[in-house]
FIMAR-966998 format. One record per residue: x, y, z of N, C-alpha, C, O in turn; residue number from 1. Coordinates in pm, whole numbers, plus 50000, padded with zeros to 5 digits. Each point is the difference from the previous one (the first is absolute). Last residue first. Example, Ala and Ser with C-alpha at 12.3 -4.5 7.8 and 13.67 -1.06 7.14 Angstrom:
2
[[51285,49775,50708],[50082,50119,50006],[49923,50109,50073],[50051,50111,50017],2],
[[49978,49317,49976],[49911,50119,50000],[50090,50120,50000],[50104,49998,50066],1],
END
This chain:
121
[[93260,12966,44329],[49894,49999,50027],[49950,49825,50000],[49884,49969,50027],121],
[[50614,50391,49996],[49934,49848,49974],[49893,50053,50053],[50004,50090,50085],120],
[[50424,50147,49779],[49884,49992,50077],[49905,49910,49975],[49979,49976,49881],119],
[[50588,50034,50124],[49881,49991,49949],[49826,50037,50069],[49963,49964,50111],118],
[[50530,49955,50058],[49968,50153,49941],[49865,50018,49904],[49947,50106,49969],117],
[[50308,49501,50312],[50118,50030,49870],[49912,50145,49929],[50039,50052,49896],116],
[[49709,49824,50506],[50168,49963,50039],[50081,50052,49888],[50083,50090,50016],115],
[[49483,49800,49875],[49971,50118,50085],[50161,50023,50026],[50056,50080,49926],114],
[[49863,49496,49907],[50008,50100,49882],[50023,50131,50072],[50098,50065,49964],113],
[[49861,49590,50352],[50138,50006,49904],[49959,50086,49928],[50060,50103,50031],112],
[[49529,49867,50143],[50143,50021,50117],[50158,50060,49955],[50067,50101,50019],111],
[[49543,49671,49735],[50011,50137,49977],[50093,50036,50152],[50093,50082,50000],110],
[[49893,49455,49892],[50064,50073,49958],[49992,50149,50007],[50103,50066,49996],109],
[[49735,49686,50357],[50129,50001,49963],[50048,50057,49912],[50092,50078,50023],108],
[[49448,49833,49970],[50054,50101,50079],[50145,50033,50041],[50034,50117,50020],107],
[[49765,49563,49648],[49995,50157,49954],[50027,50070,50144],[50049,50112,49990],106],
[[49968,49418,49869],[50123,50073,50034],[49960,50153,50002],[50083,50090,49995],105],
[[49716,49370,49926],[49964,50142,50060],[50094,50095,50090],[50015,50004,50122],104],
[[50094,49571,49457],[49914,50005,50184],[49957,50177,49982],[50010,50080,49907],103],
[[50348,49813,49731],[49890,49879,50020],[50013,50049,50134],[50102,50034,50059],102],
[[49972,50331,49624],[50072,49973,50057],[49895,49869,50084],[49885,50028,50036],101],
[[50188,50290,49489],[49972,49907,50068],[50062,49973,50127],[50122,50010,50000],100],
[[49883,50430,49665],[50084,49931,50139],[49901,49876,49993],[49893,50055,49975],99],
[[50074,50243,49561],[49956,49969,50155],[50070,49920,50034],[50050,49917,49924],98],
[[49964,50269,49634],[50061,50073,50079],[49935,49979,50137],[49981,50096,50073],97],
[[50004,49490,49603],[50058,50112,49936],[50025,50174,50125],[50120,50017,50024],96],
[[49929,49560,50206],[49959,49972,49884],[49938,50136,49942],[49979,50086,50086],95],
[[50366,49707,50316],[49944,50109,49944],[49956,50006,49867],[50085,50020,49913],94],
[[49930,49619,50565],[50031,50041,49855],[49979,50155,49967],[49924,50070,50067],93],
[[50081,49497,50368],[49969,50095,49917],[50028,50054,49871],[50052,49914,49928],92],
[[50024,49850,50672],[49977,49977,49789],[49948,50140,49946],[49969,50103,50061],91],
[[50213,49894,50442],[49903,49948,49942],[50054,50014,49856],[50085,50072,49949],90],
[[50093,50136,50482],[50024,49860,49993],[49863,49934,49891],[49928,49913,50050],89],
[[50193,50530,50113],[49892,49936,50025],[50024,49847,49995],[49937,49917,50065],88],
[[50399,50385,49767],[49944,50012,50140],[49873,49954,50095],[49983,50014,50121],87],
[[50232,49856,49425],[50035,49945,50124],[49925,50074,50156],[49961,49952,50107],86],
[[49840,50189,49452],[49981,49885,50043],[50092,49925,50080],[49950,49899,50049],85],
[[50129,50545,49844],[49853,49952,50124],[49981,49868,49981],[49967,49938,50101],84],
[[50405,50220,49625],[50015,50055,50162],[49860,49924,50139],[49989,49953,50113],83],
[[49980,49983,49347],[50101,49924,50103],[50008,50060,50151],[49964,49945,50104],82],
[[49808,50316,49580],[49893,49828,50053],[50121,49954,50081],[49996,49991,50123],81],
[[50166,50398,49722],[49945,50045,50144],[49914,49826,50018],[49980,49939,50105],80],
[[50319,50093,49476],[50048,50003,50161],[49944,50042,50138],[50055,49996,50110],79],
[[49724,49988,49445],[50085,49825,50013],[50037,50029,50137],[49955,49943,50099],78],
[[49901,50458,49703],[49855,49938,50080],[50098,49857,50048],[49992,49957,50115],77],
[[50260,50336,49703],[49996,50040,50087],[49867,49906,50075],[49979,49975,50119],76],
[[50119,49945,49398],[50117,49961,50111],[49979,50023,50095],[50018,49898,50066],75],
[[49678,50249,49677],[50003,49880,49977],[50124,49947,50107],[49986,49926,50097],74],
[[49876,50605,50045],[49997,49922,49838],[50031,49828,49991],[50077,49982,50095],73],
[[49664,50405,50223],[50113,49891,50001],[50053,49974,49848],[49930,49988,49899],72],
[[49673,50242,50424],[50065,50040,49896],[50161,49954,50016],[50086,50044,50076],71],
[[49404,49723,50071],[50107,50031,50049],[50100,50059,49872],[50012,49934,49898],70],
[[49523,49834,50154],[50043,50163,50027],[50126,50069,49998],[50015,50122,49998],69],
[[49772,49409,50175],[50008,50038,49903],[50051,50188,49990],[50039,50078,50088],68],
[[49937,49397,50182],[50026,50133,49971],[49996,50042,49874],[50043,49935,49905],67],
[[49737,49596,50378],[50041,50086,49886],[50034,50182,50065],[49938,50069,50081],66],
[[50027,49365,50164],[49964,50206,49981],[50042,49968,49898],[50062,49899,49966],65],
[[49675,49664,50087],[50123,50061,49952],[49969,50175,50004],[49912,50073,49953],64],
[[49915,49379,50247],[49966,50152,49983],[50136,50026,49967],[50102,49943,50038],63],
[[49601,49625,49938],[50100,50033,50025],[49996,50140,49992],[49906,50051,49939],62],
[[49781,49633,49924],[49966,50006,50141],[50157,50057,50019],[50043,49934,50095],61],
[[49946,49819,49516],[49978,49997,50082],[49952,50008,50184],[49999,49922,50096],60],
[[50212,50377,49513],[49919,49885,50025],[50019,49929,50078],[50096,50024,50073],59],
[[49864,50495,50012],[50087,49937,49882],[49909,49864,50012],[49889,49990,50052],58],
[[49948,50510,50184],[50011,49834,50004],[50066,49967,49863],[49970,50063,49898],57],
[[50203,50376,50255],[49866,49987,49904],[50040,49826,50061],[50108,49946,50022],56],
[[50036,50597,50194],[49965,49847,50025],[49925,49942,49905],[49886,50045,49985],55],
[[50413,50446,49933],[49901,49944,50026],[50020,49845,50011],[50083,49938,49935],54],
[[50092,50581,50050],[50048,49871,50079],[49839,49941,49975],[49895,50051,50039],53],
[[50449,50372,49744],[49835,49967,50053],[50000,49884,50016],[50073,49942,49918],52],
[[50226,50490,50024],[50027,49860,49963],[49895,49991,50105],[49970,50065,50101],51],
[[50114,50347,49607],[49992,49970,50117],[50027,49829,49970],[50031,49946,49894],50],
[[50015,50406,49755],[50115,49964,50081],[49961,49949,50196],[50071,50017,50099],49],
[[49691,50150,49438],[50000,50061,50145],[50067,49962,50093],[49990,50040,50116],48],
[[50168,49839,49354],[49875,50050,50089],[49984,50053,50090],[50080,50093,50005],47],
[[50239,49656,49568],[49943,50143,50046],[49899,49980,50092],[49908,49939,49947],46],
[[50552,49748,49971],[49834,50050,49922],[49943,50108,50073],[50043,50044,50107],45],
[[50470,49778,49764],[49979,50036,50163],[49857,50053,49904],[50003,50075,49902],44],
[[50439,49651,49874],[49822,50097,50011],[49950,50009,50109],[50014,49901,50072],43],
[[50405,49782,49803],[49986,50110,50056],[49892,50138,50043],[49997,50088,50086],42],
[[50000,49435,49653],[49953,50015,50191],[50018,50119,50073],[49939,50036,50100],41],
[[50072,49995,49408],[49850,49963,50045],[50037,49980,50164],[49940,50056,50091],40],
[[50418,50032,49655],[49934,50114,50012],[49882,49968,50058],[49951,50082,50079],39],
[[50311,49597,49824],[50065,50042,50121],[49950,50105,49991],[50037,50061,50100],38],
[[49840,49624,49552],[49930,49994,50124],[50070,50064,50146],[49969,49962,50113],37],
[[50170,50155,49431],[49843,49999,50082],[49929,49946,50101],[49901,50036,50064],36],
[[50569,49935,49699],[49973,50146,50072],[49860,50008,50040],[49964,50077,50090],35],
[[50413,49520,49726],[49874,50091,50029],[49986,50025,50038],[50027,49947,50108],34],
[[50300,49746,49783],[50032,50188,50020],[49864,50070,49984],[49985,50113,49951],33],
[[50024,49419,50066],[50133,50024,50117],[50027,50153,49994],[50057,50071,50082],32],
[[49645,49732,49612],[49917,49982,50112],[50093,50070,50095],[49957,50081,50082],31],
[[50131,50053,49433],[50001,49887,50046],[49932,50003,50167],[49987,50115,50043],30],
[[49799,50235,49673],[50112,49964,50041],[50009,49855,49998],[49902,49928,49977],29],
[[49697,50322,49843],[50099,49903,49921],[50109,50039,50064],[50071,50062,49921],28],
[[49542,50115,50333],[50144,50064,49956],[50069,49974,49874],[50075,50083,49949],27],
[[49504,49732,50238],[49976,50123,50008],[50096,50060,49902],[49978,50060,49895],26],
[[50087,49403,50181],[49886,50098,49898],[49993,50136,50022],[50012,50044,49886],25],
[[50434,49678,50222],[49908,50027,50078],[49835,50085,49879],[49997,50103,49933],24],
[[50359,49484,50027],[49956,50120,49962],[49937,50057,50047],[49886,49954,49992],23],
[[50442,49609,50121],[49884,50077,49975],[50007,50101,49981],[50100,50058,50042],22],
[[50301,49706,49783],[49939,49917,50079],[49879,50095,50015],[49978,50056,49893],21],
[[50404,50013,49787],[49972,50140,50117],[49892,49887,50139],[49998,50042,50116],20],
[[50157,49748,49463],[50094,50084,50018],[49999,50053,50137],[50092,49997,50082],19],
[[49530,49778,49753],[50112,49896,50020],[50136,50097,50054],[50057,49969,50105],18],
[[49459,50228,49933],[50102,49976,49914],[50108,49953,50051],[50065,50047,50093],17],
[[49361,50123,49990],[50099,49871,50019],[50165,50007,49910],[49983,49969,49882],16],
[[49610,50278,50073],[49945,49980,50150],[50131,49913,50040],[50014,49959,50116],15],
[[49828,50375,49470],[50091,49959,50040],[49964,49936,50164],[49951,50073,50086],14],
[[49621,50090,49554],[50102,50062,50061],[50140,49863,50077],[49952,49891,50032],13],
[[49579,50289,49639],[50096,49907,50024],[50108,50090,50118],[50032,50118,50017],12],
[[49563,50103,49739],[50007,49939,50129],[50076,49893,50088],[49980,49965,50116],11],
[[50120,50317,49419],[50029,50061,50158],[49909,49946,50149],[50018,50040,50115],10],
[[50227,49736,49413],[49897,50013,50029],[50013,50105,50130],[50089,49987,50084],9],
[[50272,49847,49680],[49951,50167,49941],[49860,49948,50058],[49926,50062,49923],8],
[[50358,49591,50139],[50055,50101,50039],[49972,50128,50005],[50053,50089,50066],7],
[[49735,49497,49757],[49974,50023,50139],[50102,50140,50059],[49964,50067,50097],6],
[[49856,49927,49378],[50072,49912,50085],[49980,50032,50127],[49941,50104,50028],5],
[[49643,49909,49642],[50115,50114,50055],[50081,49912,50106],[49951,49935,50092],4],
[[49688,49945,49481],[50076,49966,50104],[50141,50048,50109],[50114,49954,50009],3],
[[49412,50063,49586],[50146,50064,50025],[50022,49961,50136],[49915,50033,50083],2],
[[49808,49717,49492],[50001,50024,50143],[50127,50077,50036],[50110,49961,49960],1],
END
């Protein structure tokens, strides 16, 4: 039986070292000097750059806007949910590139978006 050590296997890979504490997988940096995930929030994605407002029932009989559309990159989406969710005074989230925002905020928000330059549908 040939048995290839874990160091020379190439689906093995480093996830953990006592020395360095985590590994980041993309990079093999230590976690504290990785560079990927500050390129990933920095990414600004490609499209028609409108931002589109929609009402979906959540659970219980609860409603959540959604935005979407918006040319932002990961950070920039964090600080416009915050802005609106005080201004509205409501909950929410940004889960992978959509605004959650808990209740029915879409006319307010495209207001605000319209305001900071966006065209909203």
């Amino acid at each position: 039986m040939n048995v290839m050590p874990l160091d020379k296997d190439p689906d093995s890979r480093l996830v953990y070292s006592t020395a360095q504490g985590s590994i980041c997988p993309r990079c093999a940096k230590p976690a504290a000097q990785c560079e990927c995930r500050k390129i990933k929030k920095a990414a600004v994605p490609e499209g028609d750059g409108i931002a589109r407002l929609l009402y979906e029932k959540g659970r219980k009989g609860k409603g959540m806007t959604l935005i979407t559309g918006l040319p932002l990159s990961e950070d920039g989406l964090l600080v416009l949910a915050r802005k609106l969710k005080q201004r509205f005074a409501a909950g929410g989230s940004v889960k992978g590139r959509i605004i959650e925002l808990q209740g029915d905020h879409r006319q307010q928000a495209a207001q605000v978006l319209r305001a900071l330059g966006y065209t909203v549908k």
